[in-house]
C-alpha positions, 0 to 999 in steps of 0.5 A: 812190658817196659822198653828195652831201650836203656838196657845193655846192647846183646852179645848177639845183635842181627842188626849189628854186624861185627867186621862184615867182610866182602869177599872168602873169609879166612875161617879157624875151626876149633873142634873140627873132627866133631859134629859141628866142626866135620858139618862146618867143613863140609859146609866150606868145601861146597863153598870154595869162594867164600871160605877158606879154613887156615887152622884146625884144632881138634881134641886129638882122638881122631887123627886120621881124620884130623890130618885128612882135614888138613890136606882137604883144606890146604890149612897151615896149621893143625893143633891137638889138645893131648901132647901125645897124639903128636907122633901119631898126627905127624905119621898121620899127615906124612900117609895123607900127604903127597910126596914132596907137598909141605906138612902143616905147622902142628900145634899141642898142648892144652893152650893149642886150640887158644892159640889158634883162636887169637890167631890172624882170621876172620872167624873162628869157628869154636865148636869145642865141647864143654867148658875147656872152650872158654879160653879159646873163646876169650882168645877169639874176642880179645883179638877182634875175630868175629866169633861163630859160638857153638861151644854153648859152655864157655858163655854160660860158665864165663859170662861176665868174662864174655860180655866184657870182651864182645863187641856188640855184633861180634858173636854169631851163635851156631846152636840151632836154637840160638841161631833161630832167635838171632834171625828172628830178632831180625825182623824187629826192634829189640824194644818191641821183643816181650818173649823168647821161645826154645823149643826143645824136641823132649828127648827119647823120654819125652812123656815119661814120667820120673819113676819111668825113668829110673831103669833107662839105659845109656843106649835108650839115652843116645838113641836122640829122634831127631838129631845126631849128635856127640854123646855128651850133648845127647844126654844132655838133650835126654835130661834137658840139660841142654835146653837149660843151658840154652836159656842161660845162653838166651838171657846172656846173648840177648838180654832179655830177662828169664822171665821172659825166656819160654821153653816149649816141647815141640817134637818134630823139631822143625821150629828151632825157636821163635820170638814174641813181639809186643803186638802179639806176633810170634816169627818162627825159624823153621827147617828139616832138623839140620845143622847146616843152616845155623851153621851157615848163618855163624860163618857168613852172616849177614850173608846166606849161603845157598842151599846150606840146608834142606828146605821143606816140601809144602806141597806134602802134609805135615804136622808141628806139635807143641807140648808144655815142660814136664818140670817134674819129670825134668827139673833141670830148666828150671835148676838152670834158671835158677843158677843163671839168677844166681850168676857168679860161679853158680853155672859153672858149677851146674855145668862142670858137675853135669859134665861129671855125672853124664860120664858117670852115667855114660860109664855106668856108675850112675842112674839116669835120674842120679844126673840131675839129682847129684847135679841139684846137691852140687848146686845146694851146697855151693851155695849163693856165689858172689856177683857175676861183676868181679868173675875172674877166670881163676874163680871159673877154674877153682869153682869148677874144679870143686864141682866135679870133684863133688860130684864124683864123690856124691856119685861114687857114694849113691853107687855104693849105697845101691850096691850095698 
């Protein structure tokens, strides 16, 4: 393997600390009612002296919780997506505020959560779902804010767009996986790296075989063995959407070639990742499946904070198991690598019309393996793209706007060709 030296710097660097700050650190979270962002909070809460939240964003389904948030924190401003979620928010603070006690500046519309994220912090926090997160990660980078990445979408739909606004050192990732690799690099010089390993937990279908696949339902689907997640990301994991879209994520945040970017099945999920160095040693990141920790590490790196997650009992028997990819029965890594070759608009296009098809699914419109199947035809017919060099987010928007439409269509005819 060749020396890495003359290649560019990662977004993602252990060894580069992007504004390191003593001290609390004022913290945004965007997407706090979801996984991440309620596991984030609480996170702050058991660490009153080092963080401290001042906004939240949420998508607004949820505002009751969304102003209990707001309270527990003390925050000076809260933002929801949909415009008209503000009267029931408004009612919401007024029930979970005192009587007297000063209600937060609230923020609406689909700018909001953007607007928070350029806003005075240390960190933001983006733990947004899907590719309406790029924006608000574009804001957060182009005001200087350290930048703790959960929202995998908005690198890997927009990232020339990211990587020409990050400072080395400026992104933290969050996905546990990413998170293992990031402390991994740790130990080691980049020019000594020759692989990446994802390990993926092979999903509630792990070993099954395509035509086994055919007839699962939406509850088979969101029943994930070792995580608890949103329904979206739990599909993906179900399909390995989701480990696709972290290989594109490897290769943007690390640099590091796709030939060289593994992905195992390993499915305790107690290794998150590992890296390979040139002298045949391989450092794993491992804990309980738990998001506490990546967590922790997007918020107070180069930090650690104390008991952010469980750690192992090694004085009782366990055992790791380490499985290869069944490519056939799940194609979608290797169509991701595909279209991260590819670069341009092509993930963007991977990704909105997944997006498209896991709700049809999750609606009950589409088969399971009419996901991928539906995805790969979108992809086909968009074709080569230009380089990634000249991405403007306008080119992001339409390509994305174009993939989904083409995938409910696509979907839309394979259900009247079942039903016919």
């Amino acid at each position: 393997m060749g020396s890495m030296s003359d290649s560019p710097a990662p977004l993602a660097d252990p060894h580069l600390v992007f504004d390191a700050a003593e001290g609390r650190r004022d913290l945004v979270i965007l997407g706090s009612t979801g996984s991440i962002g309620t596991q984030a909070i609480d996170l702050v809460l058991r660490n009153p002296g080092r963080f401290r939240v001042t906004a939240l964003s949420a998508a607004g389904g949820r505002v009751r919780l969304l102003a209990e948030q707001a309270r527990q924190l003390r925050v000076r401003t809260v933002a929801v997506a949909d415009g008209d979620k503000v009267p029931a928010l408004r009612e919401a603070l007024r029930e979970v505020y005192g009587q007297g006690e000063p209600l937060p500046e609230i923020l609406a519309g689909p700018d909001a959560a953007t607007d928070l994220a350029g806003g005075d912090c240390h960190t933001v926090l983006n733990g947004i779902t899907g590719s309406i997160g790029l924006a608000p990660t574009l804001a957060a980078l182009k005001a200087g804010r350290t930048l703790a990445l959960a929202n995998k979408e908005s690198l890997i739909v927009g990232g020339p767009l990211v990587k020409a606004l990050a400072a080395p050192g400026q992104i933290i990732p969050v996905d546990s996986e990413h998170a293992a690799l990031f402390q991994a690099l740790a130990a080691g010089k980049r020019a000594d790296v020759r692989k990446l390993v994802v390990t993926a937990s092979g999903g509630p279908f792990r070993g099954r075989t395509r035509a086994e696949l055919a007839d699962v339902t939406r509850e088979q689907a969101l029943a994930h063995p070792t995580w608890a997640m949103g329904p979206v990301i739990t599909v993906n994991s179900a399909t390995l959407v989701n480990k696709g879209l972290e290989v594109i994520e490897a290769h943007l945040l690390y640099d590091i070639p796709f030939d060289r970017i593994d992905v195992v099945v390993h499915p305790q999920s107690y290794v998150h990742s590992m890296v390979e160095f040139t002298d045949g040693s391989t450092l794993a990141q491992a804990t309980p499946p738990d998001m506490g920790g990546p967590i922790a590490i997007g918020l107070g790196w180069p930090e650690r904070v104390p008991d952010a997650a469980p750690a192992f009992d090694w004085t009782k028997a366990s055992s790791w198991e380490f499985f290869p990819l069944d490519t056939e029965a799940f194609p979608s890594v290797g169509l991701a690598r595909h279209v991260g070759t590819l670069g341009g608009t092509a993930p963007a296009v991977f990704n909105a019309a997944n997006e498209e098809c896991v709700d049809a699914f999750l609606a009950g419109r589409l088969p399971f393996n009419g996901i991928m199947d539906t995805v790969t035809s979108v992809v086909a017919e968009h074709g080569t793209p230009a380089t990634g060099t000249s991405l403007t987010v306008a080119d992001v928007l339409e390509a994305e706007t174009w993939a989904r439409s083409r995938a409910r269509e696509l979907s839309a005819a394979a259900t009247a060709e079942a039903h016919a």
